[in-house]
LUMDOTI-806918 format. One record per residue (C-alpha): residue number from 1; residue in three letters; chain; y negated, x, z negated. Coordinates in Angstrom, 2 decimals, m for minus. Layout:
BEGIN
[NUM; 'ala'; 'A'; [Y; X; Z]]
...
END
This chain:
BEGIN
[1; 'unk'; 'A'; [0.94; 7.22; m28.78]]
[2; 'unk'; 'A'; [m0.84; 10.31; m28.13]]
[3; 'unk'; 'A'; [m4.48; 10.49; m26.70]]
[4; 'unk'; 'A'; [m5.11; 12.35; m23.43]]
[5; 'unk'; 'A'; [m7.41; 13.63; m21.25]]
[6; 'unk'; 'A'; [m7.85; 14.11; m17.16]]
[7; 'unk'; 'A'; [m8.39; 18.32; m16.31]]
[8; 'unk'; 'A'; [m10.07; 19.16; m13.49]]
[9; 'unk'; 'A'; [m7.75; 18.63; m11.10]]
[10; 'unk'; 'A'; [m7.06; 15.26; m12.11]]
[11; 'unk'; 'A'; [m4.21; 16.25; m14.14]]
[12; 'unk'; 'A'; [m3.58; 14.04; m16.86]]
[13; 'unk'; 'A'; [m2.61; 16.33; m19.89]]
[14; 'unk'; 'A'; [m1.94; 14.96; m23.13]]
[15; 'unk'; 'A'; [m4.16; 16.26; m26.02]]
[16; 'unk'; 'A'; [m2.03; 19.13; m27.16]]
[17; 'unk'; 'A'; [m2.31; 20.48; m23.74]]
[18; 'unk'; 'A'; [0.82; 19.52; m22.34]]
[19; 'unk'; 'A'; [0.67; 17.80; m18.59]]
[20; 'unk'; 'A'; [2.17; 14.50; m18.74]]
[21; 'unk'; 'A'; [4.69; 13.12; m16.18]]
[22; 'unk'; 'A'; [5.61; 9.38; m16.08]]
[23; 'unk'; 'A'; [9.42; 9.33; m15.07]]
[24; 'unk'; 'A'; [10.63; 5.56; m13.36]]
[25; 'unk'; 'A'; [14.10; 4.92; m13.99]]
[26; 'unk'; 'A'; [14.27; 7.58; m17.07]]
[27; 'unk'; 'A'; [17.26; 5.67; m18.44]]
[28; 'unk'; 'A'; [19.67; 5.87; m15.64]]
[29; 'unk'; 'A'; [21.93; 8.92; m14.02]]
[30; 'unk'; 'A'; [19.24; 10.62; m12.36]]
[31; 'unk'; 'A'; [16.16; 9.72; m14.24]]
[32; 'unk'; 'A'; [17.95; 11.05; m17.97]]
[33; 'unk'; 'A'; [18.68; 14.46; m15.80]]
[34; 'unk'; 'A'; [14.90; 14.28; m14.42]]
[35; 'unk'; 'A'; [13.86; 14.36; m18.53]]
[36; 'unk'; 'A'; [16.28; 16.64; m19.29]]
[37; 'unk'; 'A'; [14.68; 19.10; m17.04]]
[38; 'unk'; 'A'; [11.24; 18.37; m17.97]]
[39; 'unk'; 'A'; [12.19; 18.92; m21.50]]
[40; 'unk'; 'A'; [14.11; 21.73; m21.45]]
[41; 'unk'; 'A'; [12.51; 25.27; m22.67]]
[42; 'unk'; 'A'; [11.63; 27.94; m20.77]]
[43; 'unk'; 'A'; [14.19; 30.57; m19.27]]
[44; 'unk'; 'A'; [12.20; 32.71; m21.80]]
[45; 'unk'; 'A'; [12.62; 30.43; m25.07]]
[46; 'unk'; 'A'; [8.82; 28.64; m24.35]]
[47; 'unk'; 'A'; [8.73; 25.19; m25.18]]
[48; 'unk'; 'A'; [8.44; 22.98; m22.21]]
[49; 'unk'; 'A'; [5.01; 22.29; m20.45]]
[50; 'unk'; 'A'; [5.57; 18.85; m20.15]]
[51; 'unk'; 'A'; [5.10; 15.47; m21.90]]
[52; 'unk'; 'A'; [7.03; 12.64; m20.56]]
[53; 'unk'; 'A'; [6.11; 8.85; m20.11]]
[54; 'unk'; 'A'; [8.71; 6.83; m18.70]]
[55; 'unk'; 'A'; [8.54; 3.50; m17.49]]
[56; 'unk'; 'A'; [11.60; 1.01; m18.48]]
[57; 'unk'; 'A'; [12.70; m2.69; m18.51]]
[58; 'unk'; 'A'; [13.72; m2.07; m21.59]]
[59; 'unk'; 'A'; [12.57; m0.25; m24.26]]
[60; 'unk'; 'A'; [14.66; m1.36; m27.66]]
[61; 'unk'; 'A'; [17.96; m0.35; m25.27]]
[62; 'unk'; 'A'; [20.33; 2.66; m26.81]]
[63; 'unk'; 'A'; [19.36; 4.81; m23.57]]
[64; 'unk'; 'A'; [15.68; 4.37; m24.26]]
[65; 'unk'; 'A'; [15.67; 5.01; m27.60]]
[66; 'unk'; 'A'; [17.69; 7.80; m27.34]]
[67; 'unk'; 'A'; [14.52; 9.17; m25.08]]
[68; 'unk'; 'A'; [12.14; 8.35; m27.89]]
[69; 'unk'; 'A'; [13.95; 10.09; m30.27]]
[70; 'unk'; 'A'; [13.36; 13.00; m27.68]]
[71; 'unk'; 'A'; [9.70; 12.96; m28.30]]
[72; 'unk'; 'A'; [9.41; 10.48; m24.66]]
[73; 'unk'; 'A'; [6.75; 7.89; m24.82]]
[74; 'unk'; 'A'; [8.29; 4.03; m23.46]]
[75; 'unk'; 'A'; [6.50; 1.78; m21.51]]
[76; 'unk'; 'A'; [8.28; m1.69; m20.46]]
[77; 'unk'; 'A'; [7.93; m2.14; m17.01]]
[78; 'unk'; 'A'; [9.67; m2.79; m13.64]]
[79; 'unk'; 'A'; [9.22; m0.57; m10.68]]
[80; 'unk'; 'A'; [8.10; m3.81; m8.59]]
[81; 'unk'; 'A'; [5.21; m4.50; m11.04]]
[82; 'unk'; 'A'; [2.86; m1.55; m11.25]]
[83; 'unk'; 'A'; [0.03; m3.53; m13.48]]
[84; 'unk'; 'A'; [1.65; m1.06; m16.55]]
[85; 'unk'; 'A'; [1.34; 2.06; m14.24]]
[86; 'unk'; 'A'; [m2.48; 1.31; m13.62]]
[87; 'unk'; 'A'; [m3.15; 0.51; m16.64]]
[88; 'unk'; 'A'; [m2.36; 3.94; m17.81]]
[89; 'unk'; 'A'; [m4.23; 5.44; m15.35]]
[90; 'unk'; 'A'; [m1.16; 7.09; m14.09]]
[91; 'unk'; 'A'; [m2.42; 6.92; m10.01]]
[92; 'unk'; 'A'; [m6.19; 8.79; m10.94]]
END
């Protein structure tokens, strides 16, 4: 995984600039349109600003890997159990 870096403003950014967003629920209806949009380009071709991290029960499922193959980073987790969260320092 890449290495990153808190700005300023408490942004956490990963080290080739881009700010990173955790997504929960990445693999279902809403949370595959949520990456969508953060990945998508620019209306003017840019690449997207965004990194995503997104937070699943599990990781080795088709939908998951079909969002690492994306460029997403997985973490296995559950919603109900935010140990993972914190210990990414998602909540700085």
């Amino acid at each position: 995984t890449e290495h990153h870096r808190l700005t300023s403003r408490n942004q956490l950014l990963t080290m080739s600039g881009k700010k990173l967003i955790l997504v929960i629920g990445a693999t279902g209806a809403q949370g595959m349109a949520v990456v969508d949009a953060l990945l998508a380009p620019g209306s003017d071709g840019t690449p997207s600003p965004f990194a995503v991290r997104a937070l699943t029960r599990d990781p080795t499922g088709d939908t998951a890997q079909v969002l690492a193959a994306r460029g997403v980073e997985l973490i296995k987790g559950k919603c109900a159990l935010l140990e993972p969260i914190y210990e990414l320092n998602m909540f700085c």
